[in-house]
C-alpha positions as CSV (number, residue, x, y, z in Angstrom):
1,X,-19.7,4.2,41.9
2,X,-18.5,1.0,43.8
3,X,-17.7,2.9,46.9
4,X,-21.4,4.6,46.6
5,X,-23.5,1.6,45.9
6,X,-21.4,-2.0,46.4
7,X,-22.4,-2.6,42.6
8,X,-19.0,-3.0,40.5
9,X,-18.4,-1.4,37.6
10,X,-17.3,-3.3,34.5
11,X,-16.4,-2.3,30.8
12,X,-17.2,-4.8,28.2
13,X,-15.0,-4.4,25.1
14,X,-14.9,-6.6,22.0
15,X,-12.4,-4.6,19.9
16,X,-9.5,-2.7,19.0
17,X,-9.7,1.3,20.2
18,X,-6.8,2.4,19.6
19,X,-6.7,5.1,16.6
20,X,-3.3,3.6,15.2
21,X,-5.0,0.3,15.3
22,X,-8.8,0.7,13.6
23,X,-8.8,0.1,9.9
24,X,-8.3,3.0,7.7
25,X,-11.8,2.1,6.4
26,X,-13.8,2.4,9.5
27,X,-15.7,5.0,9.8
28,X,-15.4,5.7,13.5
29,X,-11.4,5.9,13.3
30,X,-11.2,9.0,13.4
31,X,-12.9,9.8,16.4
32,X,-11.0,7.1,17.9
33,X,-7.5,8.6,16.8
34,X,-8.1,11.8,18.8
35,X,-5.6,12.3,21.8
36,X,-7.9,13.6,24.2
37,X,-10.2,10.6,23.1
38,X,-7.3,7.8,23.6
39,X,-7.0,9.6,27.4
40,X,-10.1,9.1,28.3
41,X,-10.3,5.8,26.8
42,X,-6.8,4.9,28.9
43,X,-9.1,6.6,32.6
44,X,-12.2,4.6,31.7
45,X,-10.7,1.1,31.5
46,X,-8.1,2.0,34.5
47,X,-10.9,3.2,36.4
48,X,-13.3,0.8,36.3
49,X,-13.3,-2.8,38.3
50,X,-13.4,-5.4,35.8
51,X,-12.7,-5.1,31.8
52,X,-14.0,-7.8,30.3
53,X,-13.0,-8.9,26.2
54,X,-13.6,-11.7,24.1
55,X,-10.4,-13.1,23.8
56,X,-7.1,-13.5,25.4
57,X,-5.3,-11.7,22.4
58,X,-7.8,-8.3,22.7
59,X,-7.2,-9.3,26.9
60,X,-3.1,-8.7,26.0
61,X,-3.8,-5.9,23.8
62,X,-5.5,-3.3,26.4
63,X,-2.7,-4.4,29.0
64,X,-0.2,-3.6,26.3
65,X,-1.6,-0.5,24.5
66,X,-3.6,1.4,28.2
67,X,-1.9,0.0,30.9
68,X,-4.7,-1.8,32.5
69,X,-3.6,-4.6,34.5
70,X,-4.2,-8.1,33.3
71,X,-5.9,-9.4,37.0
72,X,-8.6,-6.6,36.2
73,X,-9.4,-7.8,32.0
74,X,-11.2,-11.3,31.4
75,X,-11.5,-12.9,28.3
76,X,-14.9,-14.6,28.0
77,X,-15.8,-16.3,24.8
78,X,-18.8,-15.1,22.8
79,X,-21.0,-17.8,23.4
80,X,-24.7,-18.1,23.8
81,X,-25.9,-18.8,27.5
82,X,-27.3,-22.0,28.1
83,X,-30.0,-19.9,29.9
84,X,-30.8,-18.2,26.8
85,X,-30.1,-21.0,24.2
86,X,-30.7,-24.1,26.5
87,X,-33.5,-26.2,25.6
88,X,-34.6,-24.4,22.6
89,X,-31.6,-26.2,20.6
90,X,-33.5,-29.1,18.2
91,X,-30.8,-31.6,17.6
92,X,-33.3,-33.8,15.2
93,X,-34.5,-30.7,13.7
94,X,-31.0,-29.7,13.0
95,X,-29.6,-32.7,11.6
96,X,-32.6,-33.1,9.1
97,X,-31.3,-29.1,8.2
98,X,-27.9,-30.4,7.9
99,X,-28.8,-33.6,5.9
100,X,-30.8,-30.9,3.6
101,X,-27.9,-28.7,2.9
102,X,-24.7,-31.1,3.1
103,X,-24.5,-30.6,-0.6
104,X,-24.5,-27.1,-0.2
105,X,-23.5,-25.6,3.2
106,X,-24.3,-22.3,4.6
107,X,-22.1,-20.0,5.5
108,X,-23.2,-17.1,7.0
109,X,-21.2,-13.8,7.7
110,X,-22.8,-10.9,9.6
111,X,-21.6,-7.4,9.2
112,X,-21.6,-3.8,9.5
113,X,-20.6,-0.7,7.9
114,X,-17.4,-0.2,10.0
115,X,-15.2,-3.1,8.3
116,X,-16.0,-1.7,4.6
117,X,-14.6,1.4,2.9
118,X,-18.0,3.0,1.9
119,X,-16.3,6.3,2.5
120,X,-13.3,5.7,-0.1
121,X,-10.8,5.9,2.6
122,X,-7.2,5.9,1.0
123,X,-4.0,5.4,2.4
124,X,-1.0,8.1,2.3
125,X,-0.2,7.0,-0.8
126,X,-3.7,8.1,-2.3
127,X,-4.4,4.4,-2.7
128,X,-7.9,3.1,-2.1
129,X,-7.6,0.8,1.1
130,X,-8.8,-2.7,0.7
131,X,-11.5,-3.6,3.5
132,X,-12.6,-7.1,5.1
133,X,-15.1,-7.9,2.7
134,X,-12.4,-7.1,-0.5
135,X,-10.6,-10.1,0.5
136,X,-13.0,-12.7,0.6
137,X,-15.6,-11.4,-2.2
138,X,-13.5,-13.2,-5.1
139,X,-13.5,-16.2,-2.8
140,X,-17.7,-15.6,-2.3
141,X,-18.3,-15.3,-5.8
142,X,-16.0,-18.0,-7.1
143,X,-17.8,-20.4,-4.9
144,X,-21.9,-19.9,-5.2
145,X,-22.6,-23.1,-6.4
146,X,-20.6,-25.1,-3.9
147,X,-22.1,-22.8,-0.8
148,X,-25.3,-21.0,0.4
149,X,-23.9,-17.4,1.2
150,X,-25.8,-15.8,3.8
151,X,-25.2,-12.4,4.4
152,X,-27.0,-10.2,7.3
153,X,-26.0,-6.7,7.8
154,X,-24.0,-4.6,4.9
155,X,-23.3,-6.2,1.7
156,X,-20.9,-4.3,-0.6
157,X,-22.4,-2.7,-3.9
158,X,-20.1,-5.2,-6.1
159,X,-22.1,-8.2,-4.3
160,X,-25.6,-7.5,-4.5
C-alpha cells in the first residue's frame, strides 16, 4: 500500500494480543490463542510502517513477543488533543464542580465486557477465575459514602 499510494500504513494497538497473555476471562481469548491467528497477527505488525501503542511497556511487549522492531512502535499517551479538547476546557466551571464534590469525589471507571468473567471462565483447576472488576468491588462497596462511583460501560450483576 505504501509503495502504491505514498500513504503509510500504521497499526494502532492498545493491548495485549497474545493468546498466552489475554485474561482467562475475556471473551475474545480464544480467538486470540489460535496459531494461525498469532501468525498473522506477527505479518500484520511486521508489515506495516509504523505500530503505534500507548505506552512504552505495551511498546516492549510487541518487540518482545512478534519481533517487530522498536524504531517501527511508538508509544503515544492516551490523551485528548488540544484540537479536540482546547478551548472547551472551563477552568472556573470546573473548580466550582470540584469545590461541590471535594467532600465526595468522583471516581469514574469505564468498562467493557472483555475484563469480566460473564462467561464463568475457570482455570485448569476448575476454579472460577477472578476478573478486574472482582478485585476492586469490595474496595467500591466499602467506600460509597466517601466517593461518587461512576460507572459507564458493564457493571457486574453483584454491583447493580
Amino acid at each position: 500500500m505504501t509503495r502504491k499510494t505514498g500513504t503509510k500504513l500504521i497499526y494502532e494497538i492498545d493491548d495485549a494480543m497474545g493468546g498466552d497473555d489475554i485474561p482467562l476471562y475475556n471473551r475474545g481469548r480464544d480467538a486470540f490463542a489460535k496459531d494461525n491467528i498469532q501468525q498473522n497477527i506477527k505479518y500484520m505488525l511486521n508489515a506495516v510502517d509504523l505500530v503505534t501503542v500507548t505506552t512504552p511497556y505495551i511498546k516492549e511487549y510487541y518487540h518482545r513477543k512478534y519481533g517487530v522492531p522498536l524504531e517501527k512502535i511508538v508509544a503515544v499517551p492516551n490523551l485528548l488533543s488540544r484540537m479536540w479538547f482546547g478551548d472547551r476546557y472551563d477552568v472556573p466551571r470546573k473548580l466550582a464542580q470540584f469545590n461541590h464534590y471535594k467532600s465526595k469525589p468522583r471516581i469514574g471507571i469505564v468498562s467493557s465486557l472483555s475484563h469480566y468473567n460473564t462467561h464463568g471462565a475457570t482455570d485448569k483447576d476448575g476454579i472460577v477465575v477472578k476478573d478486574d472488576f472482582d478485585e476492586i468491588s469490595d474496595v467500591i462497596l466499602d467506600t460509597l459514602d466517601d466517593f461518587q462511583w461512576v460507572v459507564i460501560g458493564y457493571l457486574p450483576e453483584n454491583m447493580r
